[in-house]
C-alpha positions, 0 to 999 in steps of 0.5 A: 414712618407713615409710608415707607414705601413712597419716602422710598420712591422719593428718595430713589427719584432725588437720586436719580437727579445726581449732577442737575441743577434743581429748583424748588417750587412753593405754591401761590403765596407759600406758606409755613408748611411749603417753606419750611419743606423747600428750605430743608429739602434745598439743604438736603440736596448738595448731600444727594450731589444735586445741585439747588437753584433756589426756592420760587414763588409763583405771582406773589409772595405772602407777607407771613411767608417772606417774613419767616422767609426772613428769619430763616435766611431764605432768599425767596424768588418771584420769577422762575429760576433757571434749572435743569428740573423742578420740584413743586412741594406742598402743591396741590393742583397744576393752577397753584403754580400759576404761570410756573406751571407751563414753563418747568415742561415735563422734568417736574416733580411733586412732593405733597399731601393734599387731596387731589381734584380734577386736575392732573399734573404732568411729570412724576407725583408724590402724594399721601393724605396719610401725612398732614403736612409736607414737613412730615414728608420731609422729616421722614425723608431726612430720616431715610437719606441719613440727613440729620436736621440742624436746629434752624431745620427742625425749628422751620419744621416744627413751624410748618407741621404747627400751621397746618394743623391748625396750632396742633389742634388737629395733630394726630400721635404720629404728628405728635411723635415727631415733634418730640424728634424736632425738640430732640434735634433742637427745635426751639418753638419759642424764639422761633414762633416770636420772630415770625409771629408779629404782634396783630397790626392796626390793618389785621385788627381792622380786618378782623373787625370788619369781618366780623361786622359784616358777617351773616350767621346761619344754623344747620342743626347744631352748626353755625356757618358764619360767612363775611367778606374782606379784601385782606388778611381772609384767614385772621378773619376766618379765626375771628368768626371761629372765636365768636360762635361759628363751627364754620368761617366763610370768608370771601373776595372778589377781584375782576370777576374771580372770587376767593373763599377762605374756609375754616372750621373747628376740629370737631366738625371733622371728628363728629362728622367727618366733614373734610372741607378740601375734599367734600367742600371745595373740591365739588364746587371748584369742579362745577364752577370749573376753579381750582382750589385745595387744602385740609379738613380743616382749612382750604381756599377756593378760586372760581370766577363768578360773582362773591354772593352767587359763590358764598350762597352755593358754599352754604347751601352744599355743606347745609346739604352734607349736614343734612339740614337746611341753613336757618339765618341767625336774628340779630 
């Protein structure tokens, strides 16, 4: 285990909710890590004589996230179940909650990995950047309470650790070790992967085109920072200018004043430079900028109001400013 201690305590804080009603709380959108944490965690809970209300989403529910949804039988909500307390997992920030946020009151629990930024949560946080994703967190949880993980857990779980580490890419020996214990416990990547993973539709591939078309390139030193803008499918997008060139994807949307950049970059920006962009890219500009935001060293989202190019601009320029070079646009 990564951090005894703290499985501990969240074990400890689970039993002390012995004969409540519970739901779980995922945040905007959700995604693989998120749901596959809620969907374990939901069929832990009967064990610890904790009564589960069912697993929510807040504002909208991604397409990716209801279509594993779907393959593990998990009965998504939108609206905000009826509990006696809540436990929002693989959520970084209170505004990940949206409008959840200020009617679950005090009885919260959180259950994450994330960096943390300005934002405080109320109720009682559990958080370690140790783990790199909120699956492990689950794992180790299972592992303390005495749950032993069926094959559709250990599938689920196999497929959230996978997403946020960028396909494995990023996966430390630890990560590594406890994918041999979900292939022990019966994980069946393959057909789960294949359920979940649709072939590319005509509107992704169009994205993806797009994206790239409109994309603008700039180096700093050694670094390609490519930067584009679409309305949908932002992280297939974020992949396509990785696969021509880029070390790191910029891709962005504004809607009524409020833009959305999706950032990525490949795993040896991180291992060469230490470069983190949830906490040494949008982290400080969802500060100035008074957004939110959060994620991993190599993928993170940020949400600020302005206006897309002021906000593209200043994403350049910061991590032009933490490589120590200024940012050179690349000719045609």
């Amino acid at each position: 285990m990564r951090e005894p201690a703290l499985i501990a305590q969240i074990l400890e804080t689970l039993k002390g909710l012995r004969g409540r009603a519970v739901a779980i709380l995922l945040h905007l959108g959700g995604d693989p890590d998120s749901l596959a944490s809620a969907y374990v965690l939901s069929g832990m809970l009967p064990t610890l004589s904790i009564i589960p209300r069912g697993i929510a989403v807040p504002n909208h529910i991604s397409d990716y996230t209801e279509r594993m949804a779907d393959v593990m039988g998990v009965d998504l909500k939108s609206d905000l179940p009826g509990a006696e307390a809540y436990i929002a997992i693989d959520v970084g920030s209170p505004s990940q909650l949206a409008e959840f946020y200020e009617k679950v009151g005090e009885e919260l629990i959180v259950i994450d990995h994330h960096e943390k930024g300005g934002e405080q949560f109320k109720g009682r946080v559990f958080c370690s950047t140790k783990y790199q994703s909120t699956s492990e967190i689950v794992i180790e949880l299972a592992e303390m309470a005495g749950y032993r993980l069926n094959s559709s857990e250990a599938s689920a779980l196999f497929a959230g650790i996978y997403y946020d580490t960028v396909r494995l890419t990023v996966a430390d020996p630890e990560t590594l070790r406890k994918i041999g214990l979900l292939g022990e416990l019966g994980a069946n990547p393959r057909a789960f992967m294949q359920r979940i993973e649709s072939p590319i539709d005509y509107s992704e591939r169009v994205a993806r085109i797009k994206a790239v078309k409109r994309a603008e390139f700039y180096r700093c030193g050694d670094v390609v920072i490519g930067v584009t803008r679409v309305s949908a499918f932002k992280p297939s997008a974020a992949r396509s200018l990785l696969a021509v060139g880029s070390h790191i994807a910029l891709v962005g949307d504004e809607v009524d004043g409020e833009v959305e950049v999706t950032m990525r970059q490949v795993p040896e920006i991180f291992d060469q430079l230490n470069l983190n962009l949830a906490r040494d890219v949008v982290e400080p500009i969802a500060k100035s900028l008074s957004g939110s935001g959060g994620g991993h060293a190599a993928a993170a989202k940020l949400r600020v109001k302005g206006s897309l190019d002021r906000v593209l601009e200043l994403c350049v320029n910061h991590i032009s400013y933490l490589l120590g070079a200024s940012p050179t646009r690349v000719a045609d």
